[in-house]
N, C-alpha and C positions, 0 to 999 in steps of 0.2 A: 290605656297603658298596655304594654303587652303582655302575652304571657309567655313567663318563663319557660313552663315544660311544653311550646309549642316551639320553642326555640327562635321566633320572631321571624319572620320574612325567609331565611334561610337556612328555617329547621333544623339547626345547632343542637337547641333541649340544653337541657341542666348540666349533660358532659360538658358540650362548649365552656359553658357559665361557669363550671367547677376549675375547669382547667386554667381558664383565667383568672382566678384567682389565686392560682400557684405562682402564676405567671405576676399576679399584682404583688404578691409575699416577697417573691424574689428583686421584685421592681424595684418595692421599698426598702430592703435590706440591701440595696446595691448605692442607692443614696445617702451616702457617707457624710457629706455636707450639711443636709438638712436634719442630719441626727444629731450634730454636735451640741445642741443644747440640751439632750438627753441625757449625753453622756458627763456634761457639764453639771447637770442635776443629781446627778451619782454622786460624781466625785467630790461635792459640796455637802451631799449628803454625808460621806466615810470623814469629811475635814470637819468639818463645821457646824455638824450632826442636823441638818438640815432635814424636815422632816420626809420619808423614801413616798409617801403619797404623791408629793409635787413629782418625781420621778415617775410613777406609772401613770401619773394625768398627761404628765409631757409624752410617754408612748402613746397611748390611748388617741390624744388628740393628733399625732405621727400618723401611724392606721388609720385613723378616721378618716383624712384629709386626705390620703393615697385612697383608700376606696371610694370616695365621693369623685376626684379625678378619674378613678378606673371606672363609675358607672356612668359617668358623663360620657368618656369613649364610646362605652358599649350602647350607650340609645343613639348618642351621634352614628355610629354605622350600620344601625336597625334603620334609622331615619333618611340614611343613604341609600340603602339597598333597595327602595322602593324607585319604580319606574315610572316617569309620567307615560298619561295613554297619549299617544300619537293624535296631533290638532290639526285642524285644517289649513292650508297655505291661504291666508287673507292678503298676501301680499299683492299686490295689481303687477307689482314691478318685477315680480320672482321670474327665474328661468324655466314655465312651463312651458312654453314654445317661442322660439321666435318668430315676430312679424317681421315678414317683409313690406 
């Protein structure tokens, strides 16, 4: 696994890591659609006095499920940034010289 405060392959550190996660805060708060059944747990809550737990379970698992997305990202382009070494041409047919 990598480590954090070495910043992974492209020496980011914990600032990188921090700053994405303002960035994942903002993410999630810009996705209006996937919150409406939070907000639907409120308003059920003030009608129908439904009890406000089920409300912070449904943010809770909101969050969750945006940062489990957001660290999936971030190992997928740890696990990009790495370079295969250079192999040797096994081809017979490749363009190292032409025969005449």
């Amino acid at each position: 696994m990598a480590n954090l405060s070495a910043g992974g392959p492209r020496g980011g550190g914990l600032k990188d890591f921090f700053a994405g996660l303002i960035f994942f805060f903002f993410m999630r708060l810009d996705s209006l659609l996937f919150s409406l059944p939070i907000w639907l747990l409120l308003i059920l809550h003030f009608t129908h006095k439904l009890p406000i737990k089920w409300f912070f379970i449904a943010v809770g698992v909101f969050f969750l499920v945006g940062f489990v997305r957001y660290l999936v990202i971030v190992f997928a382009r740890w696990g990009a940034s790495f370079e295969d070494p250079p192999k040797e041409n096994k081809n017979p047919y490749s363009n190292k010289g032409l025969r005449k």
